[in-house]
C-alpha positions, 0 to 999 in steps of 0.5 A: 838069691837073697830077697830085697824090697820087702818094706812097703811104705805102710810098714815104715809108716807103721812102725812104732819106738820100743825102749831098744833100737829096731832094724826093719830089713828090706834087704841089700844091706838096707834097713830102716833104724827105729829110735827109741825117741821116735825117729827113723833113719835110712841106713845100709851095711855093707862091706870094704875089703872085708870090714863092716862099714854102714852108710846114712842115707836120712830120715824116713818119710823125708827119705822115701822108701823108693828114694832109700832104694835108689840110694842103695843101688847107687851105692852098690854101683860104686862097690862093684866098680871098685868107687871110693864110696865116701870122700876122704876126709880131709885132715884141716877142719871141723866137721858139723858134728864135731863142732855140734858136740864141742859147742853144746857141750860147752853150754852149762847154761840150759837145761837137760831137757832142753839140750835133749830136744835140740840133740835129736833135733840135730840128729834126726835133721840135719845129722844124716845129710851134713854131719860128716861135712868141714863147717866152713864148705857147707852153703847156705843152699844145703842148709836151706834144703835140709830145713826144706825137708822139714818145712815139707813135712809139715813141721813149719814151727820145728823147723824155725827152732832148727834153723835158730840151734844151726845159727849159735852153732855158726856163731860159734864156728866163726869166733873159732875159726871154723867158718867165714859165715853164717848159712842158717842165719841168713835164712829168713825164715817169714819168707823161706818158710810154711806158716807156724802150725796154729796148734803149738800152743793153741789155747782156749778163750776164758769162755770156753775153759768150763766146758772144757773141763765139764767135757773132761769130767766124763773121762775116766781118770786116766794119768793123762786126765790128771796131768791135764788137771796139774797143768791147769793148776801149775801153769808149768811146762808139760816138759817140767810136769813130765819130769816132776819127782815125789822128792820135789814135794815139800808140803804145799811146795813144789821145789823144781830145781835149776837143771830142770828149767829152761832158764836153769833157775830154781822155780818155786809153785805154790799147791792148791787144795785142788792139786794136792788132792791129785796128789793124793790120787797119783800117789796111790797109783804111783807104784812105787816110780820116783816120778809123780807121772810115770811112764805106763811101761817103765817106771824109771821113765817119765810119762810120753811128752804127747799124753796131754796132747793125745787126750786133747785131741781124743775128747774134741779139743785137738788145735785148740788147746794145747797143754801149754794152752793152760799156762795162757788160759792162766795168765789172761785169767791172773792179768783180767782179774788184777793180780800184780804182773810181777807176781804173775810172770813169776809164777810163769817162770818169766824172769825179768832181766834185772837180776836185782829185781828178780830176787825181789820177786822171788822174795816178795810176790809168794803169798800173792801167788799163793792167793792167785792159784788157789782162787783160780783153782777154785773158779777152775774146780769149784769146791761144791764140785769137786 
């Protein structure tokens, strides 16, 4: 006899993303896919008249192991009486994913990086539940029990971005005639949902930012001790930190282009003494990778999105500072000691709505910024200390 149920709860929980896709079996047909990005989705083969066919059944823990087992009973059920086990498709009508991959596609106004965080948003989410349902039949009741699910888990901040990329994605379905409504943005989601985690973007008070790095200071220097270092210096986003290239360095310059932005606009940052001495130190480790942070394991990879959090944590500071806590310590820091705003919302990437104006900035306000992140580099990391 075969064997089944050879997963327990503890395995699932424990299994860790390679850089392949893993299949853990608990027999029946039934295994637990582990993504590469982290994700793990419930999935079951089987066979229809003698051709492999695999049924979804959601996202672990969402899906609980018992939960995946009864969806595999269920589904062996049908087999045997001789059941159609999917609804058949009807020939009018997009599907969910078809109307996700023709809108996002058509959206050359954002990044990479950012159509990436909302693809596996999607799949890992809502894919395995509605993905293969016509738009205009899916309710707002169904909407609201996939964001549920996430909101359960704990994921109150992720949830609200998810509900957001669902609204603009029934927005286009209305103008294409794909829909009559719009499910997601009828979802409020103050009211349908759990409190933002307060660890988002924690970041600490002015106060506090000499003990953090006196603490951060006993730390041997790890990449991601010195990654922590160039946020602080930067003020950029850990996702553009993560994708910086040795190509982008021009001298005190750091060139970051269009594609790699959330606003898809080119951003010019200004190098301190201090950083271009990390520089220094991450080249010489950098083994040969185009990037300045390199994954630990593959070197035509970026370094893991939750290094910095991860040390964080590790050294005492974990929900009350983030890596993006750097860009607010910068900007309260700029703003108390009276550099222009201009060139502080700038530097932040902020752009202002008048394009006019917006060139000026760019044209304008780099000496200042220059200034600027030098003398917080310097009350940062004191010359005499360094």
């Amino acid at each position: 006899m075969p064997t089944t149920n050879t997963l327990t709860d503890s395995k699932c929980k424990a299994a860790k993303p390679s850089d392949k896709p893993q299949k853990l079996f608990d027999g029946g047909g039934l295994y637990l896919a582990v993504q590469p990005t982290g994700g793990k989705l419930w999935r079951m083969a089987y066979r229809v008249s003698g051709k492999p066919q695999t049924a979804s059944f959601g996202p672990y823990p969402s899906v609980s192991l018992q939960e995946a087992r009864q969806k595999r009973e269920e589904l062996k059920a049908k087999l045997r009486a001789g059941e159609p086990v999917k609804e058949p498709k009807k020939a009018v009508g997009m599907t969910l994913d078809e109307a996700h991959t023709a809108y996002w596609s058509g959206r050359k106004d954002l990044s990479e990086s950012y159509l990436s965080n909302e693809r596996r948003a999607f799949e890992m989410h809502v894919q395995p539940f509605l993905g293969e349902r016509e738009v205009r039949e899916i309710s707002r009741a169904e909407v609201l029990d996939v964001l549920n699910k996430m909101d359960a888990a704990g994921l109150h901040d992720y949830v609200r971005k998810v509900r957001m990329w669902l609204a603009q994605l029934w927005d286009w379905a209305i103008e294409q005639g794909q829909a009559v409504d719009n499910p997601p943005r009828s979802i409020k989601p103050e009211r349908a949902f759990g409190s933002r985690s307060v660890e988002s973007f924690a970041s600490l008070e002015l106060s506090e930012v000499h003990a953090f790095m006196d603490r951060l200071s006993y730390e041997p220097e790890l990449q991601s001790v010195l990654a922590c270092k160039m946020l602080a210096l930067t003020w950029v986003r850990t996702s553009e930190l993560r994708m910086m290239e040795w190509a982008e360095i021009d001298g005190d310059l750091w060139r970051i282009p269009a594609g790699k932005m959330k606003r898809k606009k080119d951003h010019l940052v200004p190098l301190s003494t201090q950083a271009l001495e990390l520089l220094d130190q991450l080249k010489a480790r950098s083994r040969g990778s185009k990037y300045v942070f390199p994954n630990d394991r593959r070197l035509d990879r970026p370094m893991s999105e939750n290094s910095v959090l991860y040390l964080i944590g590790r050294i005492g500071y974990g929900g009350r500072m983030t890596g993006h806590g750097w860009r607010s310590v910068g900007s309260t820091w700029a703003n108390e000691n009276g550099f222009n705003r201009d060139a502080i919302e700038r530097q932040l990437a902020h752009s202002p709505e008048d394009k006019v104006r917006a060139v000026y900035n760019r044209a304008e306000f780099m000496p200042e910024r220059r200034r600027m992140l030098q003398a917080f580099a310097d009350w940062l990391i004191p010359p005499a200390q360094e």
